[in-house]
N, C-alpha and C positions, 0 to 999 in steps of 0.2 A: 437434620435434627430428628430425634427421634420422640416418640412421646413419653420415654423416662426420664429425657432431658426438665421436663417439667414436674416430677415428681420430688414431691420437698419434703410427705410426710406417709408411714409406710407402718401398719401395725400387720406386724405376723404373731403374734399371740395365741398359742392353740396350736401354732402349724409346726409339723414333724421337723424342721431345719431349724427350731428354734432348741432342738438338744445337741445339735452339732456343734461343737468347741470352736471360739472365737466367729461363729456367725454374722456377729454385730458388724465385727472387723470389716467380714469378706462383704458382706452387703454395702457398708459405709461405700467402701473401694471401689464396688461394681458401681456403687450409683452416687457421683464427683456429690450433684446436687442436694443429695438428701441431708436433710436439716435433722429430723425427728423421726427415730427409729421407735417404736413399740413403747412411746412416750416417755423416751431420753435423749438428750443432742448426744453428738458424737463423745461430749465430752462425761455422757454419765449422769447427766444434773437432767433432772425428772422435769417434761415441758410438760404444762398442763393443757389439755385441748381447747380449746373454744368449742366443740363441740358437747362437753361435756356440761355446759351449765342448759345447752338446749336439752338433752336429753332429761335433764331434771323436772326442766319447766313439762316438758310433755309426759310424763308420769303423771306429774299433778293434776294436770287438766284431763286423763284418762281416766286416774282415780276419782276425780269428782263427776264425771260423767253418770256413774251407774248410781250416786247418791240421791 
């Protein structure tokens, strides 16, 4: 087993292979397990992170810091 075998969620966002034609495709392929590609399933429908409501919470507590 490899340690991509456990990768289920993958943002390339920014990075130069994301102007390559059909990318999504050829990564889905390479990697069986991957769930959420750059915050979409395979099938196109936008996952939302769980990461992203923590990133929220910590803005506000860094904004309130210097008050």
């Amino acid at each position: 087993m490899s340690d991509l075998d456990l990768l289920v969620r993958l943002d390339l966002t920014g990075n130069d292979i994301t102007k390559v034609e059909n990318y999504r495709d050829e990564v889905f392929k390479a990697l069986p397990k991957l769930q959420v590609l750059d915050g979409f399933d395979r099938d196109g429908q936008q996952i939302e992170s769980d990461d992203d409501d923590d990133e929220d919470d910590l803005e506000g507590e860094y904004g309130e810091e210097g008050e």
